[in-house]
mmCIF file of the N, C-alpha and C atoms, coordinates in Angstrom:
data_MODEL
# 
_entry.id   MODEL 
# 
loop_
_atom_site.group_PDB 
_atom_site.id 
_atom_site.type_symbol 
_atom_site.label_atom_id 
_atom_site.label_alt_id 
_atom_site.label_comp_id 
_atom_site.label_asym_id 
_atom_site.label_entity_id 
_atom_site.label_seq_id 
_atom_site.pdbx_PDB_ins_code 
_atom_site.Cartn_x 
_atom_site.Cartn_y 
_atom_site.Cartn_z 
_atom_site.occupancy 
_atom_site.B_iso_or_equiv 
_atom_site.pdbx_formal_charge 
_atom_site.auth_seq_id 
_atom_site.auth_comp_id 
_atom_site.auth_asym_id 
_atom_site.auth_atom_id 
_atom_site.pdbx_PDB_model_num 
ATOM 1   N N  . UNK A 1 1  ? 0.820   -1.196 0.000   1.00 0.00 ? 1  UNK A N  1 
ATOM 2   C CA . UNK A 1 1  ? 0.000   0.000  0.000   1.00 0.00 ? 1  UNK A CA 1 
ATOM 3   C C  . UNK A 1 1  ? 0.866   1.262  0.000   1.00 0.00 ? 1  UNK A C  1 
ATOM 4   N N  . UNK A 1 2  ? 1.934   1.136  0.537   1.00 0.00 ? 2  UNK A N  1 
ATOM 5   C CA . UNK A 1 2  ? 2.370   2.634  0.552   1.00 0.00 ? 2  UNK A CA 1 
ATOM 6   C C  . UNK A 1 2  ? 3.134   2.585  -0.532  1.00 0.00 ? 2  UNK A C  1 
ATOM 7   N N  . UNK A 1 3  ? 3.451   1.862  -1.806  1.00 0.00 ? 3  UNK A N  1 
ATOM 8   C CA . UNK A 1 3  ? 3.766   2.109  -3.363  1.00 0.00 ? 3  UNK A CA 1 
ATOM 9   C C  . UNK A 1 3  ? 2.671   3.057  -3.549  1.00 0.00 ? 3  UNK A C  1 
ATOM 10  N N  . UNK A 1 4  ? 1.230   2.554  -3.540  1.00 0.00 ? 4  UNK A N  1 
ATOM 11  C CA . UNK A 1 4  ? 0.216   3.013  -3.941  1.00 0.00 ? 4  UNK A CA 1 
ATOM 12  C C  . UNK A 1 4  ? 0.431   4.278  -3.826  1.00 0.00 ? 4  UNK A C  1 
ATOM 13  N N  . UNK A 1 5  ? 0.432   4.934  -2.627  1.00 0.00 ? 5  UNK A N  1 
ATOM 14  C CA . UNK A 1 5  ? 0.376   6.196  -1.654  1.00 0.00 ? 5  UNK A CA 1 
ATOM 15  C C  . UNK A 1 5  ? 1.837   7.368  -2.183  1.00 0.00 ? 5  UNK A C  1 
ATOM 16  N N  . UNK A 1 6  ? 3.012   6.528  -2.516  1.00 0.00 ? 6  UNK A N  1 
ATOM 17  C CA . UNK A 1 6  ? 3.783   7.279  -3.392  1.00 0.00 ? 6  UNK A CA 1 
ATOM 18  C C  . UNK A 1 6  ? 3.626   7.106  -4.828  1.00 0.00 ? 6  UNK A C  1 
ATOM 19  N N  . UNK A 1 7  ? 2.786   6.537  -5.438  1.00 0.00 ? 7  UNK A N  1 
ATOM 20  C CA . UNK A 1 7  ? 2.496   6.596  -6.673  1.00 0.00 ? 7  UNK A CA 1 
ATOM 21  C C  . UNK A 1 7  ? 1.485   8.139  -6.971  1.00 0.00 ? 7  UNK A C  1 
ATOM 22  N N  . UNK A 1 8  ? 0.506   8.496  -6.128  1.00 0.00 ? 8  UNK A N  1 
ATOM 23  C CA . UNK A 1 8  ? -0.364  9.259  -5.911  1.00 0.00 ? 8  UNK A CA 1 
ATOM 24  C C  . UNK A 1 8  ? 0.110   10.517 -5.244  1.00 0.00 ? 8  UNK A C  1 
ATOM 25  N N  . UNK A 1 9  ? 1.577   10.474 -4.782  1.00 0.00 ? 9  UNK A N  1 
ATOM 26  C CA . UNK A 1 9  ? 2.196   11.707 -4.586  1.00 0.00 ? 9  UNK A CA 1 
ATOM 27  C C  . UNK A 1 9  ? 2.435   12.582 -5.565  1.00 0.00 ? 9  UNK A C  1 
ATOM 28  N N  . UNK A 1 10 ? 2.297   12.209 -6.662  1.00 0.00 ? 10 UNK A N  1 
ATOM 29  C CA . UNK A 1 10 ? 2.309   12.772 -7.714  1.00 0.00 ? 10 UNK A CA 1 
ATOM 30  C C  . UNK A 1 10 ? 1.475   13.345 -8.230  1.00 0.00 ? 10 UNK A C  1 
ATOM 31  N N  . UNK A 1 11 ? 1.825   15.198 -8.676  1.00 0.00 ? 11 UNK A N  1 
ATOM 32  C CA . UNK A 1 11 ? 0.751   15.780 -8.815  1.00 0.00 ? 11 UNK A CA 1 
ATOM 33  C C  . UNK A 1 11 ? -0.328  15.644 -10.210 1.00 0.00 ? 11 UNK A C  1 
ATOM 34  N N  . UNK A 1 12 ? 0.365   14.214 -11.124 1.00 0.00 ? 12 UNK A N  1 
ATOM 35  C CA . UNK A 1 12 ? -0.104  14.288 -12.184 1.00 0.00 ? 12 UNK A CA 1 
ATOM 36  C C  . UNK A 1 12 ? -0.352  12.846 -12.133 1.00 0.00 ? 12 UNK A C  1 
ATOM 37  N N  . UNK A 1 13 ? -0.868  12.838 -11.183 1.00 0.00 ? 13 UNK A N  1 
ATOM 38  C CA . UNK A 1 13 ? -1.066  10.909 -10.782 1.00 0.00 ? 13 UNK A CA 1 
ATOM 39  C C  . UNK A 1 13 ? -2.739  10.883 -11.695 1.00 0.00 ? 13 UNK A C  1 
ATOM 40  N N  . UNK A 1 14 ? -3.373  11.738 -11.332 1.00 0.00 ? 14 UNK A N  1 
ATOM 41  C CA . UNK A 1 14 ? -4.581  12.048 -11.837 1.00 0.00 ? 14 UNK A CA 1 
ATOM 42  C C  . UNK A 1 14 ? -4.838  12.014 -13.105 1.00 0.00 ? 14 UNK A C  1 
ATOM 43  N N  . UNK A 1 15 ? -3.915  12.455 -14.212 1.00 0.00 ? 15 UNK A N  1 
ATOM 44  C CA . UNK A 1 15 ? -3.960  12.138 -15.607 1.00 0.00 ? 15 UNK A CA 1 
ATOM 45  C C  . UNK A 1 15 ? -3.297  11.062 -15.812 1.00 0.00 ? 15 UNK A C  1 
ATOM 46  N N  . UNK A 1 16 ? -2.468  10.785 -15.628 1.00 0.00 ? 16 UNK A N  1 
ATOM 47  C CA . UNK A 1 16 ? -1.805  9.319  -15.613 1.00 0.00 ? 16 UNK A CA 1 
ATOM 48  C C  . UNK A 1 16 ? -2.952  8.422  -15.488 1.00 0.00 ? 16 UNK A C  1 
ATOM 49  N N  . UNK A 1 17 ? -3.583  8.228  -14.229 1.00 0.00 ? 17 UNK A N  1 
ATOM 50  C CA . UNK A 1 17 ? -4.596  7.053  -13.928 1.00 0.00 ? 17 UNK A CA 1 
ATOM 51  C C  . UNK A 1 17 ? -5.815  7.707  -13.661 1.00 0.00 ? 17 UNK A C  1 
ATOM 52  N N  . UNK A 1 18 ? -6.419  8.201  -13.987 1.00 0.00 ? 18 UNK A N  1 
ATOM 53  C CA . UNK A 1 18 ? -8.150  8.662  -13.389 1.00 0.00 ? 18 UNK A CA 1 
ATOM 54  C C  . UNK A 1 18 ? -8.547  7.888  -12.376 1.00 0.00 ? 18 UNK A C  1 
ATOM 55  N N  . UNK A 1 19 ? -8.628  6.558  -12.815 1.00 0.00 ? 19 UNK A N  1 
ATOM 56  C CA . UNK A 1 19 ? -9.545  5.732  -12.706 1.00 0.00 ? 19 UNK A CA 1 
ATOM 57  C C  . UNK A 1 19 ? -8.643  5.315  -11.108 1.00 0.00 ? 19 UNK A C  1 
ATOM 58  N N  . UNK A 1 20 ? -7.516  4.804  -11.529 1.00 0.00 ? 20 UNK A N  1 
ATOM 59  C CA . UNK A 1 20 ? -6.868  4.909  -9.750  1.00 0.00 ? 20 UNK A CA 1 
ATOM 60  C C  . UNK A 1 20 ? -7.215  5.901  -8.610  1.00 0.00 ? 20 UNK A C  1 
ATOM 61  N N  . UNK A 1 21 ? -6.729  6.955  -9.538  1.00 0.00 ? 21 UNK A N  1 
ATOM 62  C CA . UNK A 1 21 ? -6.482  7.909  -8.797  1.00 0.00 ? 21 UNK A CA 1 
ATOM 63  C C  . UNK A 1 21 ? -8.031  8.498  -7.781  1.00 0.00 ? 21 UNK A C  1 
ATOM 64  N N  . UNK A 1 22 ? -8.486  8.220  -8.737  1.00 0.00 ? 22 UNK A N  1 
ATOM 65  C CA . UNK A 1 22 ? -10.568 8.328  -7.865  1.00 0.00 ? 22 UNK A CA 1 
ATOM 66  C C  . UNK A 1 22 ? -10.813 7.333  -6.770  1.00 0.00 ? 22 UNK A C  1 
ATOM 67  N N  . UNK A 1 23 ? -10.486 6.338  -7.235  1.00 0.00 ? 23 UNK A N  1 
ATOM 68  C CA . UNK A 1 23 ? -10.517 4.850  -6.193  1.00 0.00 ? 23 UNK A CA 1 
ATOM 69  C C  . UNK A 1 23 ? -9.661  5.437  -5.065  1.00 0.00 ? 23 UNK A C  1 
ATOM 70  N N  . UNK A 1 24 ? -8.588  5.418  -4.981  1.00 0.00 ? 24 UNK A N  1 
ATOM 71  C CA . UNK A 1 24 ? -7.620  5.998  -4.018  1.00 0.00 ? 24 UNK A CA 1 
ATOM 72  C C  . UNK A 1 24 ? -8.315  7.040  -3.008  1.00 0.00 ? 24 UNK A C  1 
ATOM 73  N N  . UNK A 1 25 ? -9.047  7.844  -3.883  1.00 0.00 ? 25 UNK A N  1 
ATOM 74  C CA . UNK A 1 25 ? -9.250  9.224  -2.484  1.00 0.00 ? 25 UNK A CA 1 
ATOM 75  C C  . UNK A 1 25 ? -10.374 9.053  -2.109  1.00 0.00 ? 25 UNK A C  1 
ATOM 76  N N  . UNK A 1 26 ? -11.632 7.576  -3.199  1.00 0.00 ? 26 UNK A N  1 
ATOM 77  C CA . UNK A 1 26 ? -12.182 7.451  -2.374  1.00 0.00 ? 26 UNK A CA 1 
ATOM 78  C C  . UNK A 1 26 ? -12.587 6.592  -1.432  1.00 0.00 ? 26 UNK A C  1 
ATOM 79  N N  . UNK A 1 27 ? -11.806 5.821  -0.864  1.00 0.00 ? 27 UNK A N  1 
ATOM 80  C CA . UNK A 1 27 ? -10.775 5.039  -0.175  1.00 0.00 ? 27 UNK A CA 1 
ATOM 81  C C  . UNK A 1 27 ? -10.043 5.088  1.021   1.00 0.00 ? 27 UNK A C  1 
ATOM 82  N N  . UNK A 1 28 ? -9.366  6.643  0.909   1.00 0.00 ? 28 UNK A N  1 
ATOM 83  C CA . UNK A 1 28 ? -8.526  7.287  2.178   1.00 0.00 ? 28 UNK A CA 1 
ATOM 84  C C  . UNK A 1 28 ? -9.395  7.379  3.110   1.00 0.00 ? 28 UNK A C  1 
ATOM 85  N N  . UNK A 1 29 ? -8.793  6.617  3.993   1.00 0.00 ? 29 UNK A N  1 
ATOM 86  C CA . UNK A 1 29 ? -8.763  6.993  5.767   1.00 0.00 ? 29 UNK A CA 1 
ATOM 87  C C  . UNK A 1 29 ? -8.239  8.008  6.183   1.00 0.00 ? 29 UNK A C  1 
ATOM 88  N N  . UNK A 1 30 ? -7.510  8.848  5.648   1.00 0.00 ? 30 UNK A N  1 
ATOM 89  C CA . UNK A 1 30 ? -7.295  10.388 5.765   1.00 0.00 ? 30 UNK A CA 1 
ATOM 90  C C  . UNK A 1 30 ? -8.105  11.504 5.606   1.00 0.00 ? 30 UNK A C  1 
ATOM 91  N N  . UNK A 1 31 ? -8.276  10.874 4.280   1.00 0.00 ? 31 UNK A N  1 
ATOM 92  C CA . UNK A 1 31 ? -9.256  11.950 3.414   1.00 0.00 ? 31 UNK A CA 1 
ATOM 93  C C  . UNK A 1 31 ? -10.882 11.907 4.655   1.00 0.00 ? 31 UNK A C  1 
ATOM 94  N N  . UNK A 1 32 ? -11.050 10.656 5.131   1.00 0.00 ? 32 UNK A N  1 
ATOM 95  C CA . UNK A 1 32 ? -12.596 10.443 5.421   1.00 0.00 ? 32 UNK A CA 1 
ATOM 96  C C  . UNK A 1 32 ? -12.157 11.443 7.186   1.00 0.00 ? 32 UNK A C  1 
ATOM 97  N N  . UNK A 1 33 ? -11.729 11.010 7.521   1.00 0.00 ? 33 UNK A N  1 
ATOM 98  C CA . UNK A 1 33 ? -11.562 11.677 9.116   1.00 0.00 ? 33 UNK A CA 1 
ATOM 99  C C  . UNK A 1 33 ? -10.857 13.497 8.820   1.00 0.00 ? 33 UNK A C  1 
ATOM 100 N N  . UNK A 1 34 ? -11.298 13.916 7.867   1.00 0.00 ? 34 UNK A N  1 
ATOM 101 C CA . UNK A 1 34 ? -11.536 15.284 7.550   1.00 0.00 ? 34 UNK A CA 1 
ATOM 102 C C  . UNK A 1 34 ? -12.754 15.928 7.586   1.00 0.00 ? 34 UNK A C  1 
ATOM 103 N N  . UNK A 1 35 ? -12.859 16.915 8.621   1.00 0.00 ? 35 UNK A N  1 
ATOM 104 C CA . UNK A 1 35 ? -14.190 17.666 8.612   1.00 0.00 ? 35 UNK A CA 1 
ATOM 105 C C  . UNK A 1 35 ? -14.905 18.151 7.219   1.00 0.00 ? 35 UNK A C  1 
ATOM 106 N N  . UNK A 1 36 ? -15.944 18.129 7.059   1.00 0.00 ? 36 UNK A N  1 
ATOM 107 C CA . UNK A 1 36 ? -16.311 19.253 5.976   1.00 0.00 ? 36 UNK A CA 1 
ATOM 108 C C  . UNK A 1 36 ? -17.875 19.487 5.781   1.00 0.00 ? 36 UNK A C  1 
ATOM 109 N N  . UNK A 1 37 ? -18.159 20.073 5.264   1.00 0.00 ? 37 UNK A N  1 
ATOM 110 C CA . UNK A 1 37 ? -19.454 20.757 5.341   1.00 0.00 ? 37 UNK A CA 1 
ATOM 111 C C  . UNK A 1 37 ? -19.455 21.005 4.025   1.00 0.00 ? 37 UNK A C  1 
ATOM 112 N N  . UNK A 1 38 ? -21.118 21.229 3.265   1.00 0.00 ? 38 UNK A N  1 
ATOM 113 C CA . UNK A 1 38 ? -21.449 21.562 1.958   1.00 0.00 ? 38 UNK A CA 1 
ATOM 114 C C  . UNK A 1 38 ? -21.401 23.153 2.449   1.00 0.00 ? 38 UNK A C  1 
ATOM 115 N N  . UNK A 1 39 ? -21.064 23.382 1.485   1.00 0.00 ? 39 UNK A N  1 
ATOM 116 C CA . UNK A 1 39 ? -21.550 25.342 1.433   1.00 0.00 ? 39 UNK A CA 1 
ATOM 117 C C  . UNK A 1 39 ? -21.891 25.493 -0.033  1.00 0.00 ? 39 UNK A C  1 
ATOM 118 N N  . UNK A 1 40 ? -23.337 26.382 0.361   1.00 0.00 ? 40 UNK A N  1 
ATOM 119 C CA . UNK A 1 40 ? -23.749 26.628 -0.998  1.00 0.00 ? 40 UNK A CA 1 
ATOM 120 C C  . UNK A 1 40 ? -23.989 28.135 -1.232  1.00 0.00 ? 40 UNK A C  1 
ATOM 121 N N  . UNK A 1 41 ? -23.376 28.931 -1.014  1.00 0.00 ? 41 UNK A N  1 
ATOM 122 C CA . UNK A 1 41 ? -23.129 30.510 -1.066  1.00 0.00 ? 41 UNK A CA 1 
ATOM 123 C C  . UNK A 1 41 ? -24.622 31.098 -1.695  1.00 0.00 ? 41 UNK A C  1 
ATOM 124 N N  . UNK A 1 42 ? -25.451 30.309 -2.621  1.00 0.00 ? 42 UNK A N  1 
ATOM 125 C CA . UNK A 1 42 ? -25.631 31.253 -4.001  1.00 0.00 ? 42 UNK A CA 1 
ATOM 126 C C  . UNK A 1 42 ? -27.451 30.469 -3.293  1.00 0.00 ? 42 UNK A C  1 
ATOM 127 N N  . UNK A 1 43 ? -27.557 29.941 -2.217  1.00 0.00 ? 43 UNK A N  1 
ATOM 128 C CA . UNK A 1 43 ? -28.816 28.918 -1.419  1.00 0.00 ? 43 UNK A CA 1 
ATOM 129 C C  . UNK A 1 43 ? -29.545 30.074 -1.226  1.00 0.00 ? 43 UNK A C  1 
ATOM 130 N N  . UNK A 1 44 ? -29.157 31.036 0.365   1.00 0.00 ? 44 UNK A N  1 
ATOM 131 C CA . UNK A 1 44 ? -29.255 31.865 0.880   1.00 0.00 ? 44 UNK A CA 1 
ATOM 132 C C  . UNK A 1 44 ? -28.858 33.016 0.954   1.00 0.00 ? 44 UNK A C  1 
ATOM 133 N N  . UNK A 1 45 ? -28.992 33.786 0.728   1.00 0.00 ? 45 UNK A N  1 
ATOM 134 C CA . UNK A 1 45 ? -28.115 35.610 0.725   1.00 0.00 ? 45 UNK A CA 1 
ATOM 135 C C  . UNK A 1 45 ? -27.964 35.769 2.203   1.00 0.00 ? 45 UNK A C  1 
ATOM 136 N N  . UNK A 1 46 ? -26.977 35.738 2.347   1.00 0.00 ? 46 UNK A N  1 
ATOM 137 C CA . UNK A 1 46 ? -26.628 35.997 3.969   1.00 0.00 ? 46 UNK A CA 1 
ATOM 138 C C  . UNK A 1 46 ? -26.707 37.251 4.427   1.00 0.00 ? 46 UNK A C  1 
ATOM 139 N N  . UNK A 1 47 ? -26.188 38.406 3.464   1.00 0.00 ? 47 UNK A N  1 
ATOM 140 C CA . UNK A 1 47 ? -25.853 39.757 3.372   1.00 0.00 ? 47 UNK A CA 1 
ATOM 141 C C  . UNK A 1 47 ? -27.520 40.168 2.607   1.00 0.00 ? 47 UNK A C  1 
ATOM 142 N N  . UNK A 1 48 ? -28.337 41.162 3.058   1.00 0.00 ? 48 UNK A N  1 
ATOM 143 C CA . UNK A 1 48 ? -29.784 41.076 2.431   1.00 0.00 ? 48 UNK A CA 1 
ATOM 144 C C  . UNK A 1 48 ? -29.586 42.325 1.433   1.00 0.00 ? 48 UNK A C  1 
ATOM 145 N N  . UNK A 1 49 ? -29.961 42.358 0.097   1.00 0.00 ? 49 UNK A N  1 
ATOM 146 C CA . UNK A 1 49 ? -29.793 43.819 -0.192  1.00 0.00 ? 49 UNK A CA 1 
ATOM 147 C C  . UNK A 1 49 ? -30.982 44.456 0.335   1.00 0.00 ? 49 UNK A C  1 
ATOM 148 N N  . UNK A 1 50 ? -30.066 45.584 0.241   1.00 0.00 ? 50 UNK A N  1 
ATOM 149 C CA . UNK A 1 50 ? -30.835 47.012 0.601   1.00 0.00 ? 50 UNK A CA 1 
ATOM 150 C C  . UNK A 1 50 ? -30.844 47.986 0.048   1.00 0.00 ? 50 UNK A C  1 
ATOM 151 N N  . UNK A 1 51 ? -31.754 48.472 -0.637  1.00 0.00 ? 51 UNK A N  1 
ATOM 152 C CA . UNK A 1 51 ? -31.317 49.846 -1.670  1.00 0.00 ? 51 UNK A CA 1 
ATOM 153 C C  . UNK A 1 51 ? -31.739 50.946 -0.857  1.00 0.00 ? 51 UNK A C  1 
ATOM 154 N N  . UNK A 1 52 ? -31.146 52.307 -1.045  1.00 0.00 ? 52 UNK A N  1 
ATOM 155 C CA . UNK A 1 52 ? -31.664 53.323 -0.501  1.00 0.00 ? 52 UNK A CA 1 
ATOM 156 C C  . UNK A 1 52 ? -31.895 54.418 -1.610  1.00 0.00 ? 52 UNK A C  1 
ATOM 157 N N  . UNK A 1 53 ? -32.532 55.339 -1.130  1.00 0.00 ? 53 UNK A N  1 
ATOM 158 C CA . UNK A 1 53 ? -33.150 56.453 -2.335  1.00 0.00 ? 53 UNK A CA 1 
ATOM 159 C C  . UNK A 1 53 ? -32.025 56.712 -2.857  1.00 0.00 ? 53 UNK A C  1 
ATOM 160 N N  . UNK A 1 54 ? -30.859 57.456 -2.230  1.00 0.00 ? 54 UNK A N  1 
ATOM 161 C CA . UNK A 1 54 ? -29.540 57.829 -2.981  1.00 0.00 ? 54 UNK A CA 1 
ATOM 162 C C  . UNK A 1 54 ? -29.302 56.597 -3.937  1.00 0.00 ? 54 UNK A C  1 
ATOM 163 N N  . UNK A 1 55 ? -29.061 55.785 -3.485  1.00 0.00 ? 55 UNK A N  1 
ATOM 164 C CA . UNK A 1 55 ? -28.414 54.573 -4.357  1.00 0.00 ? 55 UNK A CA 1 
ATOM 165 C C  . UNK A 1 55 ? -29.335 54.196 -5.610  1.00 0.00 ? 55 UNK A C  1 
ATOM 166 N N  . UNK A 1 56 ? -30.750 54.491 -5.527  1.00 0.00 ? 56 UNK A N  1 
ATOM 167 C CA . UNK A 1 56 ? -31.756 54.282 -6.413  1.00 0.00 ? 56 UNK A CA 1 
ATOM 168 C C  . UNK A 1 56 ? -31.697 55.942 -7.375  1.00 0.00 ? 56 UNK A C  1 
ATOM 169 N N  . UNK A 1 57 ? -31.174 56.745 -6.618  1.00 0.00 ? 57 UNK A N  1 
ATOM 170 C CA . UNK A 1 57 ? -31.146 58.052 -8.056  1.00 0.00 ? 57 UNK A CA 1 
ATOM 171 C C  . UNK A 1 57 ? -29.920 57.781 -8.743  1.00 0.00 ? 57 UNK A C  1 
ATOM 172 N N  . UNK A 1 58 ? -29.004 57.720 -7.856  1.00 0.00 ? 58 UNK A N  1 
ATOM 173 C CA . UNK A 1 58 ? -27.229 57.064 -8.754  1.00 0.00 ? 58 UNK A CA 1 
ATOM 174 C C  . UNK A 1 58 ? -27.635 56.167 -9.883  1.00 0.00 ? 58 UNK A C  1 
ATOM 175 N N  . UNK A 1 59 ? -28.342 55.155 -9.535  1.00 0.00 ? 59 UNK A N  1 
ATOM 176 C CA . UNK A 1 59 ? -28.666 54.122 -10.504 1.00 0.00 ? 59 UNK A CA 1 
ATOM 177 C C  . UNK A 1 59 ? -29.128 54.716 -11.799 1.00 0.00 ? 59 UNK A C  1 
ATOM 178 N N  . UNK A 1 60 ? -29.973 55.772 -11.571 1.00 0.00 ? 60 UNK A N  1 
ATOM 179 C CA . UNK A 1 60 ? -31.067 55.910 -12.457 1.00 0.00 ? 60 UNK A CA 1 
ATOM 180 C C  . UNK A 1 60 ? -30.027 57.082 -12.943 1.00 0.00 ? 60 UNK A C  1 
ATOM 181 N N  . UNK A 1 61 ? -29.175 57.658 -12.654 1.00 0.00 ? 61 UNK A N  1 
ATOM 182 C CA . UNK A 1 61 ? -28.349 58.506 -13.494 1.00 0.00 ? 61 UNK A CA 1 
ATOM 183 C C  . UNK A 1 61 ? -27.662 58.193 -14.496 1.00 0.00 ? 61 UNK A C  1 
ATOM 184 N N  . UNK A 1 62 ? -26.896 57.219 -13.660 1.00 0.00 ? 62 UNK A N  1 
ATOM 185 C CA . UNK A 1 62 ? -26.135 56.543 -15.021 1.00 0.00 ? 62 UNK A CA 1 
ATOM 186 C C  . UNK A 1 62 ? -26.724 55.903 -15.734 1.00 0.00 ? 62 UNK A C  1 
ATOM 187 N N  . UNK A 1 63 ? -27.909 55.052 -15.873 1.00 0.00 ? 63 UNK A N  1 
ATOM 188 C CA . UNK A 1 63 ? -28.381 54.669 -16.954 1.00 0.00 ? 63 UNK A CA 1 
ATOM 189 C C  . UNK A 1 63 ? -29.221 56.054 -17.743 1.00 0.00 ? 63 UNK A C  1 
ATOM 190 N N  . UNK A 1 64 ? -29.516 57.137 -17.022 1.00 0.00 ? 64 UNK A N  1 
ATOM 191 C CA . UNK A 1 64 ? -29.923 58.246 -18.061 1.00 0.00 ? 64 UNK A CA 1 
ATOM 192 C C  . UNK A 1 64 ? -28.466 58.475 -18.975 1.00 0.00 ? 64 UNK A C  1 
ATOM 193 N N  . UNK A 1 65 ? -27.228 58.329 -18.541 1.00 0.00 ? 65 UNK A N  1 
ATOM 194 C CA . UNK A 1 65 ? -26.045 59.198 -18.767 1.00 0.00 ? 65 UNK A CA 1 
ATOM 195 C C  . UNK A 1 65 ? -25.990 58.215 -20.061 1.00 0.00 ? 65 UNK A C  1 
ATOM 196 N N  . UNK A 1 66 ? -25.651 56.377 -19.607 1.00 0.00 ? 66 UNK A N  1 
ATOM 197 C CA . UNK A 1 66 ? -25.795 55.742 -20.511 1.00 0.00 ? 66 UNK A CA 1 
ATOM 198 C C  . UNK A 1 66 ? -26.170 55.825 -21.894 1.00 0.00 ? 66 UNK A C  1 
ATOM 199 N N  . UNK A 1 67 ? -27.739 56.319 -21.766 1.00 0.00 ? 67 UNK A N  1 
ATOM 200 C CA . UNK A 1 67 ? -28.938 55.994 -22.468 1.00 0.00 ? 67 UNK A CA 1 
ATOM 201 C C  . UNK A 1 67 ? -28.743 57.565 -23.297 1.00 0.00 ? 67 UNK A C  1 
ATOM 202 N N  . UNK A 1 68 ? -27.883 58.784 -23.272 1.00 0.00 ? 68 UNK A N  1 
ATOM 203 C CA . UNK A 1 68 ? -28.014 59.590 -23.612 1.00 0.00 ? 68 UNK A CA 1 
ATOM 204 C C  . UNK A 1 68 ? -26.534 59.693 -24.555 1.00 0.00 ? 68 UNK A C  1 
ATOM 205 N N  . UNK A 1 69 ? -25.285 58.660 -23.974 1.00 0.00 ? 69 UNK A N  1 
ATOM 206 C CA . UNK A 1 69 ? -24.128 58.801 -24.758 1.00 0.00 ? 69 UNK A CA 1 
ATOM 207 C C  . UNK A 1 69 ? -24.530 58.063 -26.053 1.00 0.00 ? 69 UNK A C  1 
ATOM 208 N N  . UNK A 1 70 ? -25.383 56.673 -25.707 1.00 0.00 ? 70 UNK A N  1 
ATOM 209 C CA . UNK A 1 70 ? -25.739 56.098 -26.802 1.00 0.00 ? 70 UNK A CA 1 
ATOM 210 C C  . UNK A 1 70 ? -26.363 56.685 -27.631 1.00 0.00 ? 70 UNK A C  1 
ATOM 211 N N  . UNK A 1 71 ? -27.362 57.561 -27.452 1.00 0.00 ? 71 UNK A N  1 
ATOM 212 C CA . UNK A 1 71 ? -28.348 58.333 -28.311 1.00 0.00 ? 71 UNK A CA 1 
ATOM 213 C C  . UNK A 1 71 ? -27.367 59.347 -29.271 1.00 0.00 ? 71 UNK A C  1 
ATOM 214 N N  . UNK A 1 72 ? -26.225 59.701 -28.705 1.00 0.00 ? 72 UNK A N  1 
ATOM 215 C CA . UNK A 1 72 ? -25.020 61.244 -29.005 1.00 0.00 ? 72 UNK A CA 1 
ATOM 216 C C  . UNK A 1 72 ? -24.304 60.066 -29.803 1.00 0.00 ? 72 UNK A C  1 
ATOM 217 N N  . UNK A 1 73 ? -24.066 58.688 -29.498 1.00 0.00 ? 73 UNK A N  1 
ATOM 218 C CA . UNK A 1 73 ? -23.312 58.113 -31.315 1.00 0.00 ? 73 UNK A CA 1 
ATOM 219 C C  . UNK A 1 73 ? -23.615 57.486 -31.796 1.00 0.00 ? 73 UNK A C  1 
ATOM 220 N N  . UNK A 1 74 ? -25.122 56.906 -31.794 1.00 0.00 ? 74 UNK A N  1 
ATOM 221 C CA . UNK A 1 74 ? -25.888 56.789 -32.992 1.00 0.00 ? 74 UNK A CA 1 
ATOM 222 C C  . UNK A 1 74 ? -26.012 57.917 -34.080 1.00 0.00 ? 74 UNK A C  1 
ATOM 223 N N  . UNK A 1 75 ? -26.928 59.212 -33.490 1.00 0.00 ? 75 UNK A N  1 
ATOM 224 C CA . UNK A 1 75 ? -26.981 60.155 -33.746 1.00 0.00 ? 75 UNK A CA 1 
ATOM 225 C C  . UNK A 1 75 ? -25.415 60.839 -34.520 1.00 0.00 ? 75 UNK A C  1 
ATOM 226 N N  . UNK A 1 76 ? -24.425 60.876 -34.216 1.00 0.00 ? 76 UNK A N  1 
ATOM 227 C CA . UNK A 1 76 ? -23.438 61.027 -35.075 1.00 0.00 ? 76 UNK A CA 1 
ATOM 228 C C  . UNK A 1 76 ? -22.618 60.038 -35.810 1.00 0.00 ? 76 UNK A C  1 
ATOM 229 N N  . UNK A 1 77 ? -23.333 58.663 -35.938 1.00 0.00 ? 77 UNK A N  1 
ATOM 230 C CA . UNK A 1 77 ? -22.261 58.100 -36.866 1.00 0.00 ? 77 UNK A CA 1 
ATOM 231 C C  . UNK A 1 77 ? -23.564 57.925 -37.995 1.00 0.00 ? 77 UNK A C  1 
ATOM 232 N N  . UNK A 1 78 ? -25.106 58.509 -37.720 1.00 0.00 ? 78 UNK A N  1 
ATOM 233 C CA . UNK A 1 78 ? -26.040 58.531 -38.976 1.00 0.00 ? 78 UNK A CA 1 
ATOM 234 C C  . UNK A 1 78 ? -25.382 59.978 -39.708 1.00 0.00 ? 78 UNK A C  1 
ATOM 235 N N  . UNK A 1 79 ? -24.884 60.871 -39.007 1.00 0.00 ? 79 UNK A N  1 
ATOM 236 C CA . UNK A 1 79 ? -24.140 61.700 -39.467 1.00 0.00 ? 79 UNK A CA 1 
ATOM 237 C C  . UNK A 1 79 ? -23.297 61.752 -40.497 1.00 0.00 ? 79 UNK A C  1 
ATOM 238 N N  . UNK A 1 80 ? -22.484 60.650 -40.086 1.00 0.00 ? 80 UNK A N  1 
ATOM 239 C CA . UNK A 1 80 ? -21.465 60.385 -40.408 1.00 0.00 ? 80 UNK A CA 1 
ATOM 240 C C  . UNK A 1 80 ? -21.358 59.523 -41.736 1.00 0.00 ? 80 UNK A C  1 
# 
């Protein structure tokens, strides 16, 4: 077993053998007496948004500012 275990020291043990290399970790008595937990970031919003009036006129500026550069080069490349 510990050929095995230096065979898999290798960081390219994984393309070499897939198929070992999967068996192996899932296998380890190392690997299993490791804590871990699922985290799914994208489940729950932990952080809640919140918009406020300022942040809702900012918004609405730049998409006027947007919506008005676009209009200034359309408008000059029909010019053009």
């Amino acid at each position: 077993m510990a050929h095995r275990h230096e065979a898999f020291a290798s960081p390219f043990a994984q393309l070499i053998d897939p198929a070992a290399f999967s068996a192996a970790v899932a296998h380890s008595e190392r690997l299993a007496r490791l804590k871990s937990r699922v985290c799914r970031p994208l489940d729950k919003p932990l952080i809640p948004l919140v918009r406020n009036a300022e942040q809702e006129r900012f918004d609405r500026e730049v998409e006027h500012a947007r919506s008005r550069d676009l209009a200034a080069e359309l408008a000059f490349a029909d010019t053009h």
